[in-house]
matplotlib code that plots the C-alpha trace (Angstrom):
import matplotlib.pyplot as plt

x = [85.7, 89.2, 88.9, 90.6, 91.4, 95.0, 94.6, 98.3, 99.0, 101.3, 102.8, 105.5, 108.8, 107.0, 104.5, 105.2, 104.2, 101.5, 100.0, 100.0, 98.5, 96.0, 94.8, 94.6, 93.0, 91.6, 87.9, 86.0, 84.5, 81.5, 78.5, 77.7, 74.2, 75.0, 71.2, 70.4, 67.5, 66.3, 63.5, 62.2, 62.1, 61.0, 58.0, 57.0, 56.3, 54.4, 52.0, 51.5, 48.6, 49.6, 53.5, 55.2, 59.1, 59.8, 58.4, 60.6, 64.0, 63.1, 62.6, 65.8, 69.0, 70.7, 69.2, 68.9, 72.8, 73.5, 71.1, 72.5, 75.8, 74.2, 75.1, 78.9, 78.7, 77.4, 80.3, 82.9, 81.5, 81.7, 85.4, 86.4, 84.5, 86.5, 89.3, 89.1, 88.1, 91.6, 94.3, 95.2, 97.2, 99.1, 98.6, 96.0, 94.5, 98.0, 98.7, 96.0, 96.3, 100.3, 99.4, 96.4, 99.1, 101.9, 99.0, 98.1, 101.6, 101.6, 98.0, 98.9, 102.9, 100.5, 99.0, 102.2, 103.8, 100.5, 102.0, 105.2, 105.3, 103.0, 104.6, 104.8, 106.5, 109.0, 110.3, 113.0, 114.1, 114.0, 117.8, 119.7, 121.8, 118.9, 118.0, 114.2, 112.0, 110.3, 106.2, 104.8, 101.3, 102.6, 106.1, 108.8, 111.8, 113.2, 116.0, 116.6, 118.4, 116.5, 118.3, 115.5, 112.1, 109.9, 105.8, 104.4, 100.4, 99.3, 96.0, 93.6, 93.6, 92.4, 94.4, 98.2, 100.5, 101.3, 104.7, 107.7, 110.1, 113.0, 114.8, 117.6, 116.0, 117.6, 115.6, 115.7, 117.7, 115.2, 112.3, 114.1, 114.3, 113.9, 110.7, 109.0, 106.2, 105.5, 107.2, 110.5, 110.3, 112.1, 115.3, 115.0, 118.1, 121.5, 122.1, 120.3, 120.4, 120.6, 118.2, 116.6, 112.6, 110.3, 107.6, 104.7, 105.5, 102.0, 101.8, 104.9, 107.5, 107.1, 110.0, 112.8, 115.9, 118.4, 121.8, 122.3, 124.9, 127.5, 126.4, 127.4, 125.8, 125.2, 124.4, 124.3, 127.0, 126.2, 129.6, 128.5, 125.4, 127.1, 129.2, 126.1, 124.3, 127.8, 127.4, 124.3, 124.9, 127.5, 125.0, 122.9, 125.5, 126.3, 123.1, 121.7, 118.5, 117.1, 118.6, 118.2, 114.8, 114.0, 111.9, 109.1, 109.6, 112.8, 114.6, 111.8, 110.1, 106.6, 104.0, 101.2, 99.1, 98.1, 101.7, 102.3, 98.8, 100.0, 103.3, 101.8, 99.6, 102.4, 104.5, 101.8, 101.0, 105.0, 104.9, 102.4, 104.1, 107.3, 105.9, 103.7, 105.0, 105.6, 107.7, 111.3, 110.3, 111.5, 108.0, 106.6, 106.9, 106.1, 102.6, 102.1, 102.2, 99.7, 97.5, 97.7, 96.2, 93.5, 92.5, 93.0, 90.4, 87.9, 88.0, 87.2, 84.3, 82.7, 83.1, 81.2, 78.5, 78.3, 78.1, 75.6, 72.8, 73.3, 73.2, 69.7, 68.3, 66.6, 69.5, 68.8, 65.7, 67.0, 67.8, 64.3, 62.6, 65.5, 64.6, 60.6, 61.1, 63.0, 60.0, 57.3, 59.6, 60.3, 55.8, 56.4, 54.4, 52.0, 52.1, 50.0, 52.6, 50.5, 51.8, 51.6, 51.3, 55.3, 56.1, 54.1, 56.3, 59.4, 58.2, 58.6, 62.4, 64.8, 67.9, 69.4, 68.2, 64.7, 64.3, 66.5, 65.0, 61.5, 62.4, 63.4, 60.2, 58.0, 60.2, 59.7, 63.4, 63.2, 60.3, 63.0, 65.7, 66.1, 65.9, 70.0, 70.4, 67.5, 69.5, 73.3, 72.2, 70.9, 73.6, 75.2, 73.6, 74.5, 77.9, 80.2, 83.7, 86.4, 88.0, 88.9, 85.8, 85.4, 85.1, 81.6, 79.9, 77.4, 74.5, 75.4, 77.1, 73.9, 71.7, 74.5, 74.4, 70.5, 71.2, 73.7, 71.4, 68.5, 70.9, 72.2, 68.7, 67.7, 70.9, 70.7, 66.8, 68.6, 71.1, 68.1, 66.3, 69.2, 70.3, 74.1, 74.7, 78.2, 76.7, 79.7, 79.8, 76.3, 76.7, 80.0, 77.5, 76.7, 79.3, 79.7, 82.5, 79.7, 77.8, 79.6, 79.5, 76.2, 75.2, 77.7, 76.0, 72.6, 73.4, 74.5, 78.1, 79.9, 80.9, 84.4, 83.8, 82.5, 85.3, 87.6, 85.9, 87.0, 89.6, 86.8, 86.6, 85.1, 83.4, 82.0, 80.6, 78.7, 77.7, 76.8, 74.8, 72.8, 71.9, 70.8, 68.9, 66.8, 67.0, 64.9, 62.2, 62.2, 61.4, 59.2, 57.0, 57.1, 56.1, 53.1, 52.2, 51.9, 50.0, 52.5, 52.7, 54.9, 57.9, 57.0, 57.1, 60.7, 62.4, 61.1, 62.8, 66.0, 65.5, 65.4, 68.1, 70.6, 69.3, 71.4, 74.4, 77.0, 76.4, 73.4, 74.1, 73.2, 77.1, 79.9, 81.2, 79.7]
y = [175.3, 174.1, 173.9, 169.9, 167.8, 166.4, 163.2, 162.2, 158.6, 157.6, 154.6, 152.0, 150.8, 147.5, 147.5, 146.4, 148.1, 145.5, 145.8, 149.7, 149.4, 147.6, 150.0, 152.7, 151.1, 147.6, 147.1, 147.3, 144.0, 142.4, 142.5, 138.8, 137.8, 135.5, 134.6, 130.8, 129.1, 128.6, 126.8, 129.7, 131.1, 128.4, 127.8, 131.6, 130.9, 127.9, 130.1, 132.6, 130.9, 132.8, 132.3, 129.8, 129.0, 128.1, 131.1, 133.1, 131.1, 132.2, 135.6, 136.0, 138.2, 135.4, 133.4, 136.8, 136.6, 133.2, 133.4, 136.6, 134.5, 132.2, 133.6, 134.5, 130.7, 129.8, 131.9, 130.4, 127.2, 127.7, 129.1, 126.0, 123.3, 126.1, 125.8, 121.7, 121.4, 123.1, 120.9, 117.7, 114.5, 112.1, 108.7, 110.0, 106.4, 105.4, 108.4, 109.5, 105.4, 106.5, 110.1, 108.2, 105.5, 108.4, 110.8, 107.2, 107.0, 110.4, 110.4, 107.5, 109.0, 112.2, 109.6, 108.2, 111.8, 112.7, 109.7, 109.8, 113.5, 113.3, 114.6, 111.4, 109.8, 112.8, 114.8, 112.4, 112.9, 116.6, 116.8, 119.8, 118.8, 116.4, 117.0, 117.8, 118.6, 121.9, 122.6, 125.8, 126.3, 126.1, 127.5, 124.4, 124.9, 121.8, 120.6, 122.3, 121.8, 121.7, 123.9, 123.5, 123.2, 124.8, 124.3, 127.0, 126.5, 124.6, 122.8, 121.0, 117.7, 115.8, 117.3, 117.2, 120.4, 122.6, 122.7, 125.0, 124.3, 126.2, 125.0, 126.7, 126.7, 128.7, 132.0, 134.6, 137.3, 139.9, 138.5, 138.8, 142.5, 143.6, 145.8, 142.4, 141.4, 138.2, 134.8, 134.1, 133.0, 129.6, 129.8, 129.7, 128.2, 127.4, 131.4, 132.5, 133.1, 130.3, 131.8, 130.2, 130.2, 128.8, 126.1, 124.5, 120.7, 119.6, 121.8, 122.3, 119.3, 116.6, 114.1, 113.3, 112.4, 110.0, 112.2, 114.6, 117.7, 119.1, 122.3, 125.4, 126.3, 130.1, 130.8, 134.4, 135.2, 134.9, 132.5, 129.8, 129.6, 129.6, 126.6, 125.2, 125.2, 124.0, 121.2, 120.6, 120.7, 117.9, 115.8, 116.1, 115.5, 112.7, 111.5, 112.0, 109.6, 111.3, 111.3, 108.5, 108.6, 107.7, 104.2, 104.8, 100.8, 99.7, 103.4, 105.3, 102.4, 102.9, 100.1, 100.9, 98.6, 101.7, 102.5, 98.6, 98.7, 101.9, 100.6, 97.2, 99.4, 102.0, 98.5, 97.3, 100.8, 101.0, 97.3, 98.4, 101.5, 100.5, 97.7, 100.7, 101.2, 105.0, 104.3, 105.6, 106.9, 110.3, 112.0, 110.9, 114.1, 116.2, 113.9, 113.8, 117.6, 117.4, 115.1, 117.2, 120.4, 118.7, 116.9, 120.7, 121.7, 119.1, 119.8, 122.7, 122.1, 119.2, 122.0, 124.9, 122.5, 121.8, 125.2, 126.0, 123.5, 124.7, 128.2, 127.3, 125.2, 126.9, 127.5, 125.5, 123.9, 120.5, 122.3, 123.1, 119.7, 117.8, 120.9, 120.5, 116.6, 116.9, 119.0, 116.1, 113.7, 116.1, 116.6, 120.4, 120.8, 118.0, 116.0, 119.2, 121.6, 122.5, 123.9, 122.1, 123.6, 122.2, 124.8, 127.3, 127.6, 127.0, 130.2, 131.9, 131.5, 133.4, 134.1, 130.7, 126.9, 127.0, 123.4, 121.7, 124.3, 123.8, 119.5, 120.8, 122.4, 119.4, 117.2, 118.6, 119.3, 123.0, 121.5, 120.1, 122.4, 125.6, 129.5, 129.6, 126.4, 127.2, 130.5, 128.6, 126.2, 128.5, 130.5, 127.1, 128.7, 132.1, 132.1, 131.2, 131.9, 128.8, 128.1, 125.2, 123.7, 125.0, 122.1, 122.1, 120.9, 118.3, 120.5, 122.3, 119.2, 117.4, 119.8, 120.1, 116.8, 116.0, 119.3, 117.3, 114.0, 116.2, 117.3, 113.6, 113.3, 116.0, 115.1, 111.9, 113.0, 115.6, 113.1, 110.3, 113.3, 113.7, 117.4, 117.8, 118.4, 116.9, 115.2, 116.1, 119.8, 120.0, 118.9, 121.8, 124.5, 123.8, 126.0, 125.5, 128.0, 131.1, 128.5, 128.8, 132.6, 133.1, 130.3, 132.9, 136.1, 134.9, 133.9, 137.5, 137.7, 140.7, 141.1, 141.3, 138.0, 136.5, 137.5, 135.6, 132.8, 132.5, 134.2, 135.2, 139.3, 141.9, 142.8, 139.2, 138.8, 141.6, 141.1, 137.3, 138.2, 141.0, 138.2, 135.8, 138.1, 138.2, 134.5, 134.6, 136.8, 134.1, 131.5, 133.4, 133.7, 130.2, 128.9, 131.3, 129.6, 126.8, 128.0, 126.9, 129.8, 128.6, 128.0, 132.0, 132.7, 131.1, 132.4, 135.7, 135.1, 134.7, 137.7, 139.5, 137.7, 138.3, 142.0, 143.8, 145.9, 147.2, 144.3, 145.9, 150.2, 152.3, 153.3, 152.1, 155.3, 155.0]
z = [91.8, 90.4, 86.5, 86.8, 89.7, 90.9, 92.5, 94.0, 95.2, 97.8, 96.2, 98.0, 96.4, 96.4, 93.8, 90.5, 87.0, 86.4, 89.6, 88.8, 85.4, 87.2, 89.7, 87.6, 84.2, 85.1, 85.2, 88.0, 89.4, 88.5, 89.9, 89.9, 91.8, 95.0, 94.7, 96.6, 97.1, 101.5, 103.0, 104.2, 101.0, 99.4, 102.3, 102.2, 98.3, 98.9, 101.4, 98.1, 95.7, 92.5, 92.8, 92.9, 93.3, 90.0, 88.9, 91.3, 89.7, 86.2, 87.1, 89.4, 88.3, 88.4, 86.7, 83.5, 84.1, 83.1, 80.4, 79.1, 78.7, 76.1, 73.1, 74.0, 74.9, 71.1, 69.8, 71.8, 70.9, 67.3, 67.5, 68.9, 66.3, 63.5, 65.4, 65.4, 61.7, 61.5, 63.4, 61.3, 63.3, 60.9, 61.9, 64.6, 66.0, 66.6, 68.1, 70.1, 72.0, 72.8, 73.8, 76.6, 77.6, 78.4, 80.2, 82.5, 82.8, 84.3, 86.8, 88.4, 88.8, 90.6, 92.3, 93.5, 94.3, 96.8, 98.7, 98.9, 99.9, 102.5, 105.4, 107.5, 104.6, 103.5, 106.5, 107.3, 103.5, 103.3, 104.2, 102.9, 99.5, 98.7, 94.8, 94.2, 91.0, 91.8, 89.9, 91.0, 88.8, 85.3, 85.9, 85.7, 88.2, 86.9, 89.5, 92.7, 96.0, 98.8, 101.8, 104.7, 105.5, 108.2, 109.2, 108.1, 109.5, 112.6, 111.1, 112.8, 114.4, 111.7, 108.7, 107.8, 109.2, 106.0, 105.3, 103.5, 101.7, 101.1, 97.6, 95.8, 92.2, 89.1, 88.2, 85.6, 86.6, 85.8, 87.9, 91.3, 91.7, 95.2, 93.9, 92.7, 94.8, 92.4, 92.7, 90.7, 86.9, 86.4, 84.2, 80.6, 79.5, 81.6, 82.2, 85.0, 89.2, 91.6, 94.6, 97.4, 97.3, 99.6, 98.1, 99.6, 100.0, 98.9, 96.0, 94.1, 94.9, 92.5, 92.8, 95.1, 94.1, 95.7, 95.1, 98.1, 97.4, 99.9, 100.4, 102.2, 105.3, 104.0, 100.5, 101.0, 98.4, 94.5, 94.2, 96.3, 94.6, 91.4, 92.9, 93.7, 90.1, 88.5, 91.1, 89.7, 86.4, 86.4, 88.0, 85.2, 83.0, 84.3, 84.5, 80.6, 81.1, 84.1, 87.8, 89.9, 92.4, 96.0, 95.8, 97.7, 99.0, 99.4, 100.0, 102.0, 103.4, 102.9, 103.4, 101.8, 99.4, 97.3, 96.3, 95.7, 93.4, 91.3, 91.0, 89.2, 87.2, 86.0, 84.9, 82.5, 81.4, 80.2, 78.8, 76.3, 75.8, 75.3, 72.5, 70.9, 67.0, 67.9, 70.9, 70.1, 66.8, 65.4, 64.7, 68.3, 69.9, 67.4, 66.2, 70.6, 70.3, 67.7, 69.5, 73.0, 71.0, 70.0, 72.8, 74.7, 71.9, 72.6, 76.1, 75.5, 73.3, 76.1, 79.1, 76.8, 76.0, 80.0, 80.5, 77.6, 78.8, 81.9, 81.1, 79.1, 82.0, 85.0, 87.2, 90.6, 89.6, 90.7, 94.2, 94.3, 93.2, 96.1, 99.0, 98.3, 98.6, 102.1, 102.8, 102.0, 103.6, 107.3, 107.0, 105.9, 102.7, 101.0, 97.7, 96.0, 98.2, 100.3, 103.1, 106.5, 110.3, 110.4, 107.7, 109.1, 111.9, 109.7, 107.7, 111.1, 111.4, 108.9, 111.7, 111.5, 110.3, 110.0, 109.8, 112.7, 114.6, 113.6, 114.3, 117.9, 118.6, 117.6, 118.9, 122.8, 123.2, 124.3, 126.7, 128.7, 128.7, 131.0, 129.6, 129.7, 128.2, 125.5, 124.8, 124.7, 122.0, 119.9, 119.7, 118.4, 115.2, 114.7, 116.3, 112.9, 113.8, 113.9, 117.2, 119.4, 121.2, 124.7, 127.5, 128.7, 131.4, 130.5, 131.7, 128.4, 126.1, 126.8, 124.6, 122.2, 121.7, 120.9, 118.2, 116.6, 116.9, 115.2, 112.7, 111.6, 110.6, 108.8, 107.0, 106.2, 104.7, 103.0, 101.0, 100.4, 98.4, 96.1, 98.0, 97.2, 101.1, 103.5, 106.4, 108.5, 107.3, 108.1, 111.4, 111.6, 111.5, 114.7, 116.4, 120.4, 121.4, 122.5, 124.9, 128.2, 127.3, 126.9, 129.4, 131.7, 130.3, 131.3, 134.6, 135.5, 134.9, 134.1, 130.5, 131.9, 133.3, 129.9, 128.3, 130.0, 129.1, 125.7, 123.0, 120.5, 120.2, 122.4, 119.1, 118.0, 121.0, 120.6, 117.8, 117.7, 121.2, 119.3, 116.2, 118.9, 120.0, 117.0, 116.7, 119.9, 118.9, 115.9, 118.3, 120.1, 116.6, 115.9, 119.6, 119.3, 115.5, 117.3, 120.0, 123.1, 125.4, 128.0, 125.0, 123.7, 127.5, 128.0, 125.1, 125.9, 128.9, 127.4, 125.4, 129.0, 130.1, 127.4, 126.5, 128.8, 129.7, 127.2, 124.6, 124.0, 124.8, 121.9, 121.7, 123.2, 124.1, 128.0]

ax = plt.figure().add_subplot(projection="3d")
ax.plot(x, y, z, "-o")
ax.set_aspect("equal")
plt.show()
C-alpha cells in the first residue's frame, strides 16, 4: 500500500478560483428529507387501528429537521430585536410616510416596466443605438446601448417567447477575463470597459429611453466602444435630471387601461410626495437610508417569526385535515375515519393517482372501454415527459377526455376542502403523448414501428412501458377488492399485451 495518496485533477482554463475553492473545500450538500403526505399513505394509516397519520407526521425526519432548526431560529430572532433596539431614525414618522410614498412610487413604476417590456409592446423599439437601463439581480448596469436582440427559447403556445438582449454596458475591467465563467461586474466609477452582454428582456431591462445613438455596425475594437461610452457620457451630461423615457401612450402606443390606471396612481403618489416637508431637503437621503435599514430589519424579524411557528407546528398537518376531508367528501373514509370499500381499493394503487383512478372504477368507465384503450389511458399517468400533444383518433381522445372530466371533479373537491392544488396543473398530469404508442404496441406493432410514432426516447419508452406495467398489476388488485373479475381479467390482458419483446428482455444486448 502507498504510504499517501496523489489525487491529480484535470482542470480546464475555464474555471475560476472560486469555483475551485469550492470543489475542493465546500461542504457537501445537505441531506434535507423530501418527505409528503399521499392518499395512499394516508388510507393505508387509516386501515392501522393503533396509528394514525398524525402520529406518523410527528414522528417523520422531516418533521425532527424542522424542529431541530428551532433554536438557531430563537437566536436569529433575538439578533435581529438587538440589532433593532440599535438603529435610531430622526424624525422617524415623517420619515418612514416619505420612505412608503417613494417605495409605491417604485412597485407600481415595476408594474409599469412588466408592461411596457412585454415583447408585443417592445420589439419594434429594441432598435440598435436605442439607450436602455440594464438590472441584472442586484448588480446595476446603469445606462447601456442596446446593439440587438435575438429569441432565445421557443415556449409554448400560451406563454410569451423568451428573449435576448444584447446591450453594450460598462464593466470592470477585471471581471471580463476570458477564464471568467461568471457574468460581468457593472462599472464602478467612469473608468471601466464598454463590452457587449447579452440580458434577458423580462428580467434585467428596466427602462427605455427615447435617445437612439449612431453606432458602428462592429464593435469588435476597444476604440469604438470607447467612442461609444464618450457618446454616452455627453448624453448624460446633457441630461443632469435623468434622460428622457419612451411614454408608453403617446410614443409606443399602447392601449391598455392598466397602464392608464397606474399612471393616475403614480401622479397622486408624486403630488403628496412632492408637498411632503422632507421633499428636497438636505437630510432626506441620508434619514431614507436610515429608515430602509430598519424596515430590512423588521422584515427580517416578521419572516423568522413565520418560520418559527411553523417550525413549532406539525409540519403538513393542515395538508392532512384538507386530504382526509376530500376523502369524506369522494365517500373514502367516514366521519370517525373509518375507512370505506372506495378506500380500500384506493389503498390498492401506489403506481400513479390512486384517487381518479379509483373514481374511474366506480364510475364504470373501464367497463366500456377496450384492453388497448384501458392500457393507453393509463399510461396518461405514468408517462411524465413534456412534448407536443400527438393527434389522436377519437377512439383514443374519447377516453382521454372522460379522464380529464373525472379529474375536473376531483379538483374542484380538492379546492372546496381548502387543498392548496391548480386545477389546470392538475388536469396537466394527465400526459397523452405515450397513447398512440402504446395503443400501437398493444395491437402488435413492431417496436420499430412505435418508435416512429413519436420523438420521445428509445429509452423512455422503455421505461414508461415497464411502470405501466406495474400500474396494471395495480389495477388488477383493485378490480379484485372489489370483486369484478371481468375488469381483473381485462387489465391482465393488457399486461399480456404490453409484456413483450425487447421493451421487456432482461438486457438489451440481444
Amino acid at each position: 500500500m502507498d504510504t499517501k495518496g496523489i489525487v491529480i485533477l484535470m482542470v480546464d482554463d475555464q474555471i475560476t478560483p472560486a469555483i475551485a475553492k469550492e470543489l475542493l473545500q465546500g461542504k457537501a450538500d445537505a441531506l434535507n428529507s423530501a418527505f409528503h403526505l399521499t392518499y395512499n399513505m394516508v388510507l393505508n394509516l387509516l386501515r392501522v387501528e393503533d396509528i394514525n397519520p398524525e402520529w406518523l407526521l410527528e414522528k417523520s425526519f422531516y418533521q425532527f429537521q424542522h424542529c431541530n432548526k428551532v433554536p438557531g431560529m430563537i437566536s436569529d430572532l433575538d439578533s435581529l430585536s438587538e440589532s433593532l433596539k440599535e438603529i435610531t431614525v430622526d424624525d422617524e414618522d415623517s420619515a418612514t410616510s416619505y420612505y412608503k410614498l417613494r417605495q409605491q412610487i417604485e412597485r407600481l413604476g415595476r408594474q409599469m416596466d412588466q408592461i411596457i417590456l412585454s415583447p408585443k409592446h417592445v420589439l419594434p423599439f429594441l432598435n440598435p443605438g436605442r439607450l436602455v437601463k440594464v438590472r441584472h439581480g442586484k448588480k446595476n448596469f446603469g445606462w447601456g446601448i442596446i446593439v440587438n436582440f435575438k429569441k432565445q427559447k421557443e415556449t409554448g403556445p400560451d406563454e410569451e417567447p423568451i428573449y435576448r438582449v444584447d446591450v453594450l454596458v460598462n464593466c470592470d475591467k477585471d471581471s471580463i477575463k476570458k477564464t471568467s465563467t461568471d457574468l460581468a461586474q457593472p462599472a464602478s466609477g467612469s473608468d471601466g470597459s464598454m463590452e457587449v452582454i447579452g440580458f434577458s428582456l423580462k428580467d434585467c431591462l428596466s427602462s427605455l429611453s427615447c435617445i437612439r445613438l449612431m453606432i458602428p455596425q462592429k464593435l469588435t475594437s476597444a476604440d469604438e466602444r470607447r467612442k461609444c461610452r464618450d457618446q454616452l457620457k455627453e448624453i448624460q451630461r446633457r441630461y443632469p435630471d435623468g434622460l428622457p423615457l419612451l411614454d408608453p401612450t403617446e410614443d409606443m402606443n399602447i392601449v391598455d387601461p392598466k397602464i392608464t390606471e397606474i399612471i393616475r396612481k403614480i401622479e397622486a403618489y408624486e403630488k403628496r410626495l412632492f408637498a411632503h416637508t422632507l421633499h428636497g431637503g438636505q437630510d432626506t437621503e441620508n434619514l431614507l437610508t436610515q429608515v430602509e435599514k430598519k424596515q430590512k430589519v423588521l422584515c427580517g424579524i416578521k419572516d423568522k417569526k413565520k418560520e418559527l411557528k411553523k417550525a413549532k407546528q406539525v409540519i403538513q398537518l393542515d395538508e392532512l385535515k384538507a386530504r382526509k376531508r376530500v376523502l369524506r367528501r369522494l365517500g373514502y373514509a367516514t366521519d370517525a375515519d373509518v375507512i370505506e370499500t372506495k378506500g380500500r381499493v384506493a389503498c390498492e394503487v401506489s403506481t400513479a393517482d390512486e384517487l381518479l383512478l379509483t373514481e374511474m372504477i366506480f364510475n364504470g368507465i373501464f367497463n366500456t372501454m377496450t384492453v388497448e384503450q384501458c392500457t393507453s389511458v393509463l399510461s396518461c399517468l405514468i408517462f411524465q415527459e413534456k412534448g407536443d400533444p400527438p393527434k389522436l383518433a377519437e377512439e383514443l381522445a374519447a377516453p382521454l377526455r372522460t379522464m380529464q372530466e373525472c379529474a375536473k371533479r376531483i379538483a374542484k373537491v380538492s379546492i372546496e376542502c381548502k387543498l392548496d392544488l391548480e386545477e389546470e396543473e392538475y388536469i396537466k398530469q394527465i400526459n397523452p403523448n405515450l397513447m398512440d404508442v402504446v395503443d400501437a404496441w398493444c395491437k402488435g406493432g413492431t417496436f420499430k414501428q412505435i418508435v416512429e410514432l413519436t420523438e420521445v426516447y428509445e429509452g423512455s419508452i422503455i421505461r414508461a412501458m415497464r411502470r405501466l406495467e406495474e400500474l396494471l398489476r395495480d389495477m388488477c388488485h383493485a378490480a379484485k377488492a372489489i370483486g369484478n373479475e371481468e375488469l381483473e381479467a381485462k387489465f391482465t390482458q393488457g399486461i399480456e399485451k404490453i409484456k413483450r419483446d425487447i421493451v421487456f428482455a432482461a438486457s438489451l444486448y440481444l
